[in-house]
N, C-alpha and C positions, 0 to 999 in steps of 0.2 A: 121108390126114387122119383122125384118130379120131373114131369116130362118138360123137356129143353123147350124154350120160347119157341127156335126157329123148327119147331116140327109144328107144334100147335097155328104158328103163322101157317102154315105151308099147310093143314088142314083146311082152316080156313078159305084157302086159296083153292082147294082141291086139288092138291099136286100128289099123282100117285107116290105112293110110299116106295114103289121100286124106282123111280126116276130122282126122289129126295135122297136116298142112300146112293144113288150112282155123284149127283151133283156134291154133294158132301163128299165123298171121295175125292173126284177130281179137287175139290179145294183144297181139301189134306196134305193133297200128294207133292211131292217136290216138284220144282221147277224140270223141264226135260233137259236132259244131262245134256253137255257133249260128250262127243267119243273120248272112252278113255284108252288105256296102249297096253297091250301085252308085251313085255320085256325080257326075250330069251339071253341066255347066259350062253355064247358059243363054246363049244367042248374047245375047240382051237384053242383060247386065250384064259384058261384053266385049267390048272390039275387036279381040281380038291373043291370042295365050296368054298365060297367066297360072303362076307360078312361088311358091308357098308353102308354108304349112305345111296341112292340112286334117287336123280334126279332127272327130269324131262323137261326138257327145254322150246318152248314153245315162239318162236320168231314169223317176222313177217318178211323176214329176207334169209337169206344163207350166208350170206356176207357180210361183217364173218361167221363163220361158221356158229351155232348158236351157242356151242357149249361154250366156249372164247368168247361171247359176248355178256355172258353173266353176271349181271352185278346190280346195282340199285336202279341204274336206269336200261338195264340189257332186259332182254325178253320175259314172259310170261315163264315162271318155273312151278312144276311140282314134285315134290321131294316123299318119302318112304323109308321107312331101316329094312334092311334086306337081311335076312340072319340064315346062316350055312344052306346059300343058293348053290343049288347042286348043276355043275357043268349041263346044261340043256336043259335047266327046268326053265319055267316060265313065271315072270311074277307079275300082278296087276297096280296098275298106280292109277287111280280111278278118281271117285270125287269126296274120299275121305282124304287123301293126301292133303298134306301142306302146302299150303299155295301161297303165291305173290307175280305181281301185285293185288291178285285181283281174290276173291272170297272162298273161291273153291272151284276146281275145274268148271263146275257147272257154270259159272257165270261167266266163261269164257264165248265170245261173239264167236256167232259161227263164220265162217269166211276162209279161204284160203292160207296155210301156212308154212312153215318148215318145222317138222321137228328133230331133237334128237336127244338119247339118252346117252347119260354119264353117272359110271358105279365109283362112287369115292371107295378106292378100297381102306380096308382098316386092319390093323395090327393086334394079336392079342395080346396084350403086356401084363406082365405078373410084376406089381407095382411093391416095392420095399414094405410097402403098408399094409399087403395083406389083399388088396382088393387085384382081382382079372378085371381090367380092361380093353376095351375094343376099341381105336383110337386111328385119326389119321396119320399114322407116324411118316415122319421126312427130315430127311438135314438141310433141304434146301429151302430158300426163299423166295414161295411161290402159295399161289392161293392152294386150298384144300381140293378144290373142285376141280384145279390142273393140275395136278400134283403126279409125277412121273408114277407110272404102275396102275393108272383108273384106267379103266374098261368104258370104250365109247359106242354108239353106234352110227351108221352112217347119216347125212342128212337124208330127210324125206320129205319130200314138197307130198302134203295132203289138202282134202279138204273137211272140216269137222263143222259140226252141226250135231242137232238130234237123230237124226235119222243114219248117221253116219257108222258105222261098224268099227271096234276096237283098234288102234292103228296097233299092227306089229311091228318093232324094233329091237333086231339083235345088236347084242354090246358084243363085238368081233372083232375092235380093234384098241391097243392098248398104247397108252398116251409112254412114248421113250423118255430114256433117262435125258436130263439136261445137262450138256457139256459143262464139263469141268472146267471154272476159271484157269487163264492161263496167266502165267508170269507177266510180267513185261519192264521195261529197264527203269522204272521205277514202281512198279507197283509187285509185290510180292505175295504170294497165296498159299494159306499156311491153315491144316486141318489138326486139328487135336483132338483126343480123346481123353473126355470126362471121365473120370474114374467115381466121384461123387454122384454124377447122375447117371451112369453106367449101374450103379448098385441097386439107386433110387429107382427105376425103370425095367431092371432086370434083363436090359438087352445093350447092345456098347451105342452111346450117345457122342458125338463129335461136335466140337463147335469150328466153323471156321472163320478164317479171318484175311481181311484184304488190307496188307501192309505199306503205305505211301510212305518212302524213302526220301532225305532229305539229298537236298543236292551237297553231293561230296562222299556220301555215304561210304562205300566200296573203298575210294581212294585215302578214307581217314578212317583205319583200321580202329585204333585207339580212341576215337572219337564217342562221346556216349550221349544221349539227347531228351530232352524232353519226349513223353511221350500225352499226345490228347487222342480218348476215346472215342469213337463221333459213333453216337446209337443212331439209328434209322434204319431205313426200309432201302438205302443204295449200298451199289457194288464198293464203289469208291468213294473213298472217304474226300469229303463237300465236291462231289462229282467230278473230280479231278480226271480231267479226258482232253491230253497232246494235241488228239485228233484234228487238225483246222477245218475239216469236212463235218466237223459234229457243230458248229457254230454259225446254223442257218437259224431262218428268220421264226421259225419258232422257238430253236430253244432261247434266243436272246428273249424272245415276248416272254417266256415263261420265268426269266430268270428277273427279267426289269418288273415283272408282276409283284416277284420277292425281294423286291429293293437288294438282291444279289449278282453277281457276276455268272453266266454260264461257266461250265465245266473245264472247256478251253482257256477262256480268258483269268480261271484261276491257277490251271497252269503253266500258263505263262508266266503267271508272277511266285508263282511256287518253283519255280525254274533260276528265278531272277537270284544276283549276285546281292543283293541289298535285304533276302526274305531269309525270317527266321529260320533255325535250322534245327526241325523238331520231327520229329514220325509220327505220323497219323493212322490209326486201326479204329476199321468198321468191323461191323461181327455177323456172322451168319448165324444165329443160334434160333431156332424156330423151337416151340413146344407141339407138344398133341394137341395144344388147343389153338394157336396162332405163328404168324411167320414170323414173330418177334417171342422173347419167352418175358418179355417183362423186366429180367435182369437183378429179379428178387426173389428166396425163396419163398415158395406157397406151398402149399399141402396138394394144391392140383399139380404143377407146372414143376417142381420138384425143386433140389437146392441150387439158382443157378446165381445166386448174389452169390454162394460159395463156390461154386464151379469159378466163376470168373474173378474172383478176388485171391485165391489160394490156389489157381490150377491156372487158369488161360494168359491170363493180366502179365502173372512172374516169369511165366513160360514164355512169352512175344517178350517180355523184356529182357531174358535174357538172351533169347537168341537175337534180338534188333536193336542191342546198347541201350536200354534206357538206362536213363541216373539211377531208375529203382527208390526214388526217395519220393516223399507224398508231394511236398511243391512242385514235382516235377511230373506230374499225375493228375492230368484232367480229364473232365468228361463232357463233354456235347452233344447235346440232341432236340429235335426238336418233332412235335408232337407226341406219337409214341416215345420218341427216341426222347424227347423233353421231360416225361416222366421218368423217365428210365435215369435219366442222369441226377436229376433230384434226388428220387429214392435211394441212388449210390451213394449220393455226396452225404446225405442224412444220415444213411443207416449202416454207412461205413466214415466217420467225418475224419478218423484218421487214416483215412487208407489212398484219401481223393485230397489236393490243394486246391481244386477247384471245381465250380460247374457251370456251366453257360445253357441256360433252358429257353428254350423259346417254345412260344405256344402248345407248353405241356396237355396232356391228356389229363383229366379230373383228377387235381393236386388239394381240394379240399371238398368233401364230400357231402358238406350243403350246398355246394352247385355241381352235384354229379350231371354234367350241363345244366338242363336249367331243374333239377328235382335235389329239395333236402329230403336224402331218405333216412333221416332223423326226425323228420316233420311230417312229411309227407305222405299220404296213404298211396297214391297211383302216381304210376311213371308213365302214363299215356296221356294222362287227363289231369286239368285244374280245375278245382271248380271256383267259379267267378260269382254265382250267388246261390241262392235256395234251386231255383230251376235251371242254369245254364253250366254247363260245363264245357272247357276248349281241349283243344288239342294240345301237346308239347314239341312242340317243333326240335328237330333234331341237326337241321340244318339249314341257314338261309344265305341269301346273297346279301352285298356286301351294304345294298341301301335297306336291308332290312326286312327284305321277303322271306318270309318261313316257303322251303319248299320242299322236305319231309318230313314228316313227326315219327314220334318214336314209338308208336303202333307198328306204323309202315316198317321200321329199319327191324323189330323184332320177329313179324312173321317172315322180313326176307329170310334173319338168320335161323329162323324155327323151318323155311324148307332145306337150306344149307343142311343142318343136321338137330341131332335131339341131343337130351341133353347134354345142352352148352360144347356140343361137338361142331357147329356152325364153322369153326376158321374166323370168325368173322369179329367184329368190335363190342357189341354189348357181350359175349359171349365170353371173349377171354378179357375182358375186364373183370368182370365174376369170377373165372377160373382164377385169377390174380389176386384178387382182393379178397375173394368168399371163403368158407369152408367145403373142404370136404362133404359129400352126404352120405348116408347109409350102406348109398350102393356104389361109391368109388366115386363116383360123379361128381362134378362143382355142383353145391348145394347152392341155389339160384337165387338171386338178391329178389327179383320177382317173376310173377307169372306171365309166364307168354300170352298169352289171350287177351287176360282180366286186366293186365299190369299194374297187380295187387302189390304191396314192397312188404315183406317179409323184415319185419323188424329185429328179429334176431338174428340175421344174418348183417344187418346194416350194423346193428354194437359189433357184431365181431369183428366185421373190415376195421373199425374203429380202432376195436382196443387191442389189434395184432398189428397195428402200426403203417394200415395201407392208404388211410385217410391222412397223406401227409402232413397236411397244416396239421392235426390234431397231434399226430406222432413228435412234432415239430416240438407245440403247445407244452406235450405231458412232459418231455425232456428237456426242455429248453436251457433249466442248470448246469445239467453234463455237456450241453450242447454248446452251448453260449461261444466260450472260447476257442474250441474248435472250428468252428464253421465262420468267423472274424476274418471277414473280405471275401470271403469263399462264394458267395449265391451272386447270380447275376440272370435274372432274370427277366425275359419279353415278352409282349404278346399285342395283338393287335388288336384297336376297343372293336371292333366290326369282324373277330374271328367268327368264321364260316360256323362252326360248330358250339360258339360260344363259351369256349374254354377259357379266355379273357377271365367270366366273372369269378372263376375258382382263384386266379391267378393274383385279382384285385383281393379276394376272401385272405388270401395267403402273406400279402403287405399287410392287410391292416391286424391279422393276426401277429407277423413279428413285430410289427413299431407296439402294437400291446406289451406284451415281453418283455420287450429289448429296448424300448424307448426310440425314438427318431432319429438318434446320430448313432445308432449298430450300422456297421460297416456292411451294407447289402444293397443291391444294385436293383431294382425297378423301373422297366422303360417303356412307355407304351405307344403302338402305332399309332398316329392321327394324321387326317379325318381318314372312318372309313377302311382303314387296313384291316386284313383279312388274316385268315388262317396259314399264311406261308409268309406272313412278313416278318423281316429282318432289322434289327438297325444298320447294320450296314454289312456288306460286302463279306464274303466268306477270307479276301485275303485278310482284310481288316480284322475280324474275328480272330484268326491266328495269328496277327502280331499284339492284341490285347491278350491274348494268352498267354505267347511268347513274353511279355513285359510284365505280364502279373506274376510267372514263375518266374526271373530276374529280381524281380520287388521282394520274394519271398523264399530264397532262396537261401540257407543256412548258413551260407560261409560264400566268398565274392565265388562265380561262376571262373572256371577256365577258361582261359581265352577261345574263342569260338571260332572255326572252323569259316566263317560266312562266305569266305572270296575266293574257298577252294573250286574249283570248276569239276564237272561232274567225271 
């Protein structure tokens, strides 16, 4: 074998042989770690082993506490799968763990901190399909990492370095269940049990649901009403909240950001003697993989376009008078909850008279944000000539600044959890849209690391109808007539996450189709508006609903109830 340059240099030099194998070492060697944490399991807060995700949460304050502060821009985390931890064992999260933001614990500065660990626990589900899964199971709508029943441990102010010895932290304390919605003289809370995905899951699945009542409700027995779906991530459907104490100077800033009305000031006009008189249902339906299920079936996430079209939907309408008829049947949402309503209106068009999308989640899958992954090899990276390559930016402000890429957003959800158990957004957009894989798992559109895109998973989201425009596209003949006045869609050219360009992808695919005077709505925020903007006002929104079902409406409407008092 030829002897390597740098020994021959180093003869040269006279450098003993025993000091050239010590300094070649030290170069080899990794960088000097910091302290990693041993992580005891209290006998107290378990009967059995326990199987999760665990994660360590590394802060520069305790306020708030770390594990509560989690998220793209909360504390240093490193994450592990833990599998049948036995009450009092101990497990190590060290500097193979999955980290964010930073490369590997190792490259964590040394200095002063707080830490503290959090064990996502996990459920074993024997899935209709054959496959054991271990899974964050919950009914409620809440992240995975707070999610009632994890195992925490207390804060610890340390200090970490190299020289620093293993930090111990026991998980001794377990995150309580969250209070059950309570009634209140217009809002109503109503839990159902899925039978379709009770089977699918192998354990009983509930969805629930927060019912806004139309003024008069109670007092016009006989009375029956439109009903609009409103998908999102809120309690009340378009935040509808009496409260005059909830209408300080934030939420107004938060609400004039989205060219909307605060919570209060919409119910006040949802109170009023002049506003339509329709019932509005949000839905609580969260999957194993996120706090929203999508609202379609998938082979991850199981049948909930059937749960909610043939079980929830008929069930709320009959016990809260709806007409029961499709004109009188719409859907709203906006970003998740934006997809969510498209895909209903699409892939049920007789079942919905309408749908109102505002700044959907990736509705055409050449701008899955800003990657064709029909085109394109990397979902991290572009490359701009022979030697340069950029980054993909996942998020920017509103003049333009990229200020995380989708590197960054993937290792967050790769410590969150493994396979596409994260809770998180690229995560159950996969479980959504992907296949199933060998081993029960969402088979992953691509590689956490490399962010290599996996092409045969990108045809299948295709041709199973998840890439809407395309679903849109192949169907358009059965479609055509049904879905006529029905789409009404927004978005703002300056949205935060750049869901805009799927949204412009999505017009110029139906005037293709459908030619220029198909009855479909397209409106876009300008200059400059962002990922929560509106055309106008959430009351406003419910009397063009209110007038769209009146327009379309089978036979003249019953005289309407409007001037009853509550």
């Amino acid at each position: 074998m030829p002897e390597p340059s740098s020994v021959r240099n180093a003869r040269r030099l006279s450098v003993p042989r025993w000091l050239l194998v010590l300094l070649l070492a030290m170069l080899a060697a990794p960088a000097a770690s910091a302290a990693g944490f041993r992580v005891v399991l209290d006998p107290a807060v378990a009967d059995g082993p326990v199987t999760g995700r665990l994660i360590v949460a590394v802060a520069r304050t305790d306020q708030p506490e770390p594990r509560l502060a989690i998220g793209l821009n909360g504390p240093a985390v490193f994450g592990i799968d833990v599998e049948g931890l036995a009450p009092g064992a101990e497990v190590a999260v060290g500097a193979d763990a999955a980290a964010y933001p930073l490369q590997s614990l190792d490259a964590l500065p040394p200095g002063d901190y707080h830490v503290q660990a959090v064990l996502v626990r996990y459920t074993q589900l024997d899935r209709a399909d054959g496959h054991r899964l271990w899974l964050p199971l919950t009914d409620r709508r809440v992240p995975f990492h707070a999610k009632p029943g994890n195992l925490y441990s207390t804060v610890q102010p340390v200090t970490l370095g190299p020289d620093a010895a293993p930090v111990p932290l026991r998980l001794a304390a377990t995150v309580p269940a969250l209070p059950e919605l309570e009634d209140t003289p217009w809002i109503r809370r109503v839990r159902i049990r899925s039978e379709v995905l009770s089977a699918f899951w192998g354990v009983p699945i509930h969805i629930g649901a927060s019912v806004l009542l139309p003024r008069g409700f109670d007092e016009n027995p006989d009375a029956r009403y439109p009903v609009v779906y409103v998908f999102g991530h809120g309690d009340a459907p378009f935040g509808f909240d009496p409260d005059p104490d909830s209408h300080g100077d934030a939420a107004v800033a938060r609400a004039r950001d989205a060219n909307v009305e605060t919570g209060y000031e919409f119910a006040q006009a949802w109170q009023g003697d002049d506003f339509p008189r329709v019932v509005a249902i949000t839905f609580e339906h969260p999957s194993p993989y996120f706090v929203e299920s999508y609202a379609v079936d998938s082979p991850n996430n199981g049948p909930y376009g059937e749960a909610l079209t043939t079980e929830i939907m008929p069930e709320l309408e009959r016990r809260f008078r709806g007409i029961g008829q499709p004109h009188a049947r719409i859907v709203e949402g906006a970003s998740t909850g934006g997809w969510e309503a498209l895909a209903l209106q699409l892939h049920y068009p007789d079942f919905f008279g309408g749908a109102w999308v505002f700044n959907p989640d990736p509705i055409d899958f050449r701008n899955y944000l800003l990657s064709d992954i029909y085109a394109d090899e990397n979902m991290f990276s572009v490359p701009v000539n022979d030697w340069l390559h950029t980054e993909r930016p996942f998020r920017r402000t509103r003049e333009g600044q990229p200020l995380l890429d989708m590197r960054h957003l993937a290792a967050f959800e790769a410590v969150l959890g493994s396979r596409g158990r994260s809770g998180y957004q690229l995560d159950i957009w996969q479980a959504t849209h992907g296949p199933a894989g060998e081993d029960g798992y969402p088979r992953l559109l691509f590689d956490k690391r490399s962010g290599a895109i996996d092409r045969e998973v990108a045809a299948w989201m295709r041709d199973n109808g998840y890439d809407l425009s395309a679903y849109a596209r192949d169907h358009w003949n059965r479609l055509a007539p049904r879905l006529r006045g029905k789409l009404h869609l927004f978005a703002g050219e300056m949205d935060d996450f750049y869901l805009n360009l799927a949204v412009y992808r999505f017009e110029r695919m139906l005037r293709e189709v459908a030619g220029d005077d198909y009855p479909a709505r397209f409106e876009y925020g300008r200059p400059m508006k962002g990922h929560n903007w509106h055309h106008t006002d959430w009351a406003g929104v419910v009397r063009e609903m209110a007038t769209h079902v009146d327009a379309n409406a089978p036979t003249a409407p019953a005289p309407a109830d409007a001037n009853e008092g509550p």
